[in-house]
C-alpha positions in Angstrom: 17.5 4.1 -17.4 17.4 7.7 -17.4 18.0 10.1 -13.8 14.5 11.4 -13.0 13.7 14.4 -11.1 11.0 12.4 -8.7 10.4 9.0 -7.7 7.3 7.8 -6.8 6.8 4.4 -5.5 3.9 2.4 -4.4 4.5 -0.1 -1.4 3.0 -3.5 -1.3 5.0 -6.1 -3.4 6.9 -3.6 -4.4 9.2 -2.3 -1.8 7.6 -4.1 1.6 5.8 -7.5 1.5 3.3 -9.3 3.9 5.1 -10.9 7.0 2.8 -14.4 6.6 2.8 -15.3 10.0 0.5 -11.6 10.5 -1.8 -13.1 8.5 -2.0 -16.1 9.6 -2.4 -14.4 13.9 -4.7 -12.5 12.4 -6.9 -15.2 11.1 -6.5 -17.2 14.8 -7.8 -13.9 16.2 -10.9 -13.3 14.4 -11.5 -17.5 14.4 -11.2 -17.3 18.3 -12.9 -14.2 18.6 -15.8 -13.6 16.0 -16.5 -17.0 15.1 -20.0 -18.0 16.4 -20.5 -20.6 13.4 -17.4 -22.2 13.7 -15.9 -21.3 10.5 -12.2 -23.1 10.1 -8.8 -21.4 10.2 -8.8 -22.1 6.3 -12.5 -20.9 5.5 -11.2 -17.0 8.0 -8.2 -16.7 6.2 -9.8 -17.3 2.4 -12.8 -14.7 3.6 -9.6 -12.3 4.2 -8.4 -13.0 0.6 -11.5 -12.6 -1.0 -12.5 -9.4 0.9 -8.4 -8.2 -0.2 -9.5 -8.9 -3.8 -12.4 -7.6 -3.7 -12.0 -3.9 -2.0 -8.9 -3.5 -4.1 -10.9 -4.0 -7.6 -13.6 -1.9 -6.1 -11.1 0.9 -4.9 -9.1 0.6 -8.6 -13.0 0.8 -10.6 -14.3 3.8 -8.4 -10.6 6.2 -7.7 -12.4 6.2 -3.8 -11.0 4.2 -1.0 -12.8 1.5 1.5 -11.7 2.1 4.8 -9.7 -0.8 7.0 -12.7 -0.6 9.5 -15.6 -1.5 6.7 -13.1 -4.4 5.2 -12.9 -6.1 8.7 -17.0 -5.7 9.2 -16.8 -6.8 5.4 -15.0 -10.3 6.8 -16.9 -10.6 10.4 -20.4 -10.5 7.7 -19.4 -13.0 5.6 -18.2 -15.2 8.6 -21.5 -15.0 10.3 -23.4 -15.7 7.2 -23.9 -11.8 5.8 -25.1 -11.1 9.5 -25.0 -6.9 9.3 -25.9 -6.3 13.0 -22.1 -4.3 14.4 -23.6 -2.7 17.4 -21.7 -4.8 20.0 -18.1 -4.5 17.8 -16.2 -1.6 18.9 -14.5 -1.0 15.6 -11.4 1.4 16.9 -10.6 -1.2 19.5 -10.2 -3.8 16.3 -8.0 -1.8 14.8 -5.7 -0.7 17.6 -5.6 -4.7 18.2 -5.0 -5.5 14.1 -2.4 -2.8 14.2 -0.6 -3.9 17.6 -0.3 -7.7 15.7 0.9 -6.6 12.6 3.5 -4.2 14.8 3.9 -7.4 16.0 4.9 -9.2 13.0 6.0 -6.7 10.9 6.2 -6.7 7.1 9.1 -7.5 4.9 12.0 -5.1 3.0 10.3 -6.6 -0.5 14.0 -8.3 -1.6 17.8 -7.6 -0.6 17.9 -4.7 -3.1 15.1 -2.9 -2.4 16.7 -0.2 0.3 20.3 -0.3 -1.5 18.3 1.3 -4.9 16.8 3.9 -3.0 19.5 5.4 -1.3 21.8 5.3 -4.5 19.2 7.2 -6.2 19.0 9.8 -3.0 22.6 9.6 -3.1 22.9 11.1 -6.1 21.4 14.3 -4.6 19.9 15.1 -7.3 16.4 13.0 -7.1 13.4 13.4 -4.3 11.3 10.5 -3.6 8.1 9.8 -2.1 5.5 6.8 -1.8 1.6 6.7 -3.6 -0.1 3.8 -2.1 -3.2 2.2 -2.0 -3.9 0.8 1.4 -6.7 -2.0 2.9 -6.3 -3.8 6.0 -3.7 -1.6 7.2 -4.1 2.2 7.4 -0.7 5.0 6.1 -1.3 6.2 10.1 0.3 2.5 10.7 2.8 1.9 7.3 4.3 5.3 8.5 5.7 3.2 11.6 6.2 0.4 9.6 8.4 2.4 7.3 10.1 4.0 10.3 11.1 0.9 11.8 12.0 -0.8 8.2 14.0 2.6 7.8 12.4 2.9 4.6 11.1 6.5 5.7 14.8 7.9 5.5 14.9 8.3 2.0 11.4 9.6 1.3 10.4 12.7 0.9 6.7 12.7 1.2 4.1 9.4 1.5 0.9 9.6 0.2 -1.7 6.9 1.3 -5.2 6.1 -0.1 -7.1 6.0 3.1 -5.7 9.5 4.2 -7.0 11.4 0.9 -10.3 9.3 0.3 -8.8 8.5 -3.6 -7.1 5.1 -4.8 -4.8 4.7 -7.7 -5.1 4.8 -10.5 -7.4 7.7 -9.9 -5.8 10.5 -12.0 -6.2 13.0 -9.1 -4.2 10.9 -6.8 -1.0 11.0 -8.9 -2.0 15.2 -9.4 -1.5 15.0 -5.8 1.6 13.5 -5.9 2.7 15.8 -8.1 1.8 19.0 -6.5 3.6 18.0 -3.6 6.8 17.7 -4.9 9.2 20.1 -3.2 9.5 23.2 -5.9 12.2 24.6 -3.5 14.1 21.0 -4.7 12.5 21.6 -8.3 11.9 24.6 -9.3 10.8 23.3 -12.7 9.9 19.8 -13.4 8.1 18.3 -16.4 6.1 15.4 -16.4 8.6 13.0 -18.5 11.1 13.8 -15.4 8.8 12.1 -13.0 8.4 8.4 -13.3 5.7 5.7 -11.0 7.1 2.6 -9.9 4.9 -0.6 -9.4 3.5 -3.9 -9.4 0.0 -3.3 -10.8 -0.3 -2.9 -14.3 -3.9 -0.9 -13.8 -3.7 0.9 -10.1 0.2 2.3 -11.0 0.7 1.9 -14.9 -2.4 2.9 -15.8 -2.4 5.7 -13.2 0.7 7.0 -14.0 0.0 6.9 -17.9 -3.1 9.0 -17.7 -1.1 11.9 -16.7 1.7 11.5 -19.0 4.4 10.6 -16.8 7.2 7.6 -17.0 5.9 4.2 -15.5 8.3 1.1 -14.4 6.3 -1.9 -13.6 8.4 -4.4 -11.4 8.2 -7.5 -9.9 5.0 -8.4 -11.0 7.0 -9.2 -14.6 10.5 -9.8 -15.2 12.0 -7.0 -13.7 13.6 -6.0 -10.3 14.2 -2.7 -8.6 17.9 -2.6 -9.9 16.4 -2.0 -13.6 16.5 1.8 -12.3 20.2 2.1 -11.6 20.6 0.1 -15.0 
């Protein structure tokens, strides 16, 4: 492929991945904890899933963003029947908690080549980076220090997170974001076809990135792998 100016990835399943055992704590924790019906581990976890698919189409159809806070009332209604009465959760509490598990168990480098193609391409010195990702469950406050401790952050240059703007990908003024904060002091003049999106999601990153006019790469989700860049 061709050296481009900037880099923008998005995260999930395509450079981290789910640790499953999170998932799995985190379905024992709201089973023990706000479970009054007696729901099974099986029937907390597939509410997760289902409320996962579901914010994500809804955050893709509007551009906005659902907040991690609303998706875990989202699965505590749906466990108690669609009960909507909150005023004994104490909603920053259950985030500090989610975030201290998945701290915990932290997510995965997404293969064995993911970290090696970004710092050949930072290597080269000519190329900034940065990340555009949608988020859910888990807020940009907490994938900064996931990134940190994955070392991921090193090579970045910026990271750009749907619940810290109030837009989702593709929403066209999300990537316009991204690409007014690309480091003119770097690039003093960039064009759109020197800028390409990398991703798993044909709509939220292809989609996004084509409505602007700059290069998409969609990975993983097809047959191809990170390394296609350095190809």
């Amino acid at each position: 492929m061709q050296l481009f100016k900037h880099y923008s990835f998005d995260l999930w399943l395509t450079l981290i991945k789910s640790n499953p055992s999170f998932k799995i704590e985190r379905a024992k924790y709201f089973h023990s904890n706000y479970n009054p019906l007696g729901k099974s581990i099986e029937e907390v976890s597939a509410v997760f899933r289902n409320v996962d698919l579901m914010v994500n189409g809804i955050n893709e159809k509007s551009g906005l963003n659902i907040d991690a806070e609303e998706m875990y009332l989202m699965v505590m209604s749906i466990l108690n029947d669609y009960r909507t009465n909150f005023s004994d959760v104490n909603v920053n509490d259950l985030y500090l908690k989610m975030e201290a598990l998945v701290l915990e168990h932290i997510p995965e480098i997404y293969c064995a080549e993911s970290l090696g193609v970004l710092l050949k391409i930072k290597d080269k010195g000519k190329s900034t980076i940065s990340l555009l990702s949608n988020t859910g469950f888990i807020k940009g406050i907490t994938l900064r220090k996931i990134l940190h401790h994955l070392k991921i952050d090193q090579v970045l240059d910026f990271q750009l997170y749907s619940d810290e703007v109030r837009m989702s990908k593709p929403n066209p003024k999300f990537f316009q974001m991204m690409i007014d904060t690309i480091d003119r002091n770097r690039h003093p003049t960039i064009d759109l076809h020197e800028i390409i999106h990398i991703g798993d999601n044909p709509i939220a990153d292809c989609k996004g990135a084509d409505s602007l006019g700059i290069a998409s790469l969609l990975i993983n989700s097809n047959n191809l792998k990170i390394n296609h860049l350095l190809s």
